[in-house]
N, C-alpha and C positions, 0 to 999 in steps of 0.2 A: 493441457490448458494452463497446466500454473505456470510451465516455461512463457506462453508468450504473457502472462501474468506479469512473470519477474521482468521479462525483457522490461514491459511498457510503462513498468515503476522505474527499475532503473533508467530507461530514457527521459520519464519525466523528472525524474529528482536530478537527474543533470543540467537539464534546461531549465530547473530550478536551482541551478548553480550549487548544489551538494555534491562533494566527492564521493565520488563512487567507486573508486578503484580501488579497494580493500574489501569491498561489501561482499559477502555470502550470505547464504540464508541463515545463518547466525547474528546477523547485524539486526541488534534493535534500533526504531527509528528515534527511542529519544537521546536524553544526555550522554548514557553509556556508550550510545555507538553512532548514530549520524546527525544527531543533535538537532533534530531536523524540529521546530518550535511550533506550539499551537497553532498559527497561521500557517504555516507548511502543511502541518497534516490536514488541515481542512482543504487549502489548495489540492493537493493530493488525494484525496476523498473524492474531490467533486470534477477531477480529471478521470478517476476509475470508475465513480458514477456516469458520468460522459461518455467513457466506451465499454463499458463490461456493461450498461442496465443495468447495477446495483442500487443501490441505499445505502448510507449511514444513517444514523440518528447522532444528533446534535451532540446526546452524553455518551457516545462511543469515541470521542475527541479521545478520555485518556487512557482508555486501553488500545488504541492503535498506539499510542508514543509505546507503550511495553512490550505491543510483538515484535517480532522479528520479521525478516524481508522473508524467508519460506512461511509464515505463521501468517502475517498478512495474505501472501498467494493463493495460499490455503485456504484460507476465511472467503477470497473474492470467489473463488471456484468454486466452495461451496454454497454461495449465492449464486451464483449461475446456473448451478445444474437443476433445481428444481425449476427456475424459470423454465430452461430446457426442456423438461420433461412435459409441459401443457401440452 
């Protein structure tokens, strides 16, 4: 599950016009590594809300800018899997 995680972040941060061609699951999304800015991440939230049936919450805004692209993965998948298990 967290590969097609990764895959559907990194498609959408491209069609969010972010470079991705260096990115591993070591790439944080804020200044250190894809720069990607508070209105990104929330676009971004609310596109993996859209197809995984998660949730954010509003103050989770600044610990997504500090994970990384597998730490994110990580997080959506294990939001899914309880859903999963009803």
């Amino acid at each position: 599950m967290t590969d097609e995680i990764r895959a559907f972040l990194l498609d959408a941060l491209t069609e969010m016009k972010y470079d991705v061609e260096d990115v591993d699951d070591d790439t944080v999304f804020g200044p250190a590594g894809l720069d990607v800015d508070s209105l990104g991440l929330a676009e971004l939230a609310v596109r993996v809300e859209d197809r995984f049936g998660v949730a954010f919450d509003d103050d989770e805004a600044e610990m997504l800018a500090m994970m990384t692209l597998g730490e994110f993965s990580r997080t959506v998948a294990q939001r899914i899997q309880p859903a999963s298990a009803l």
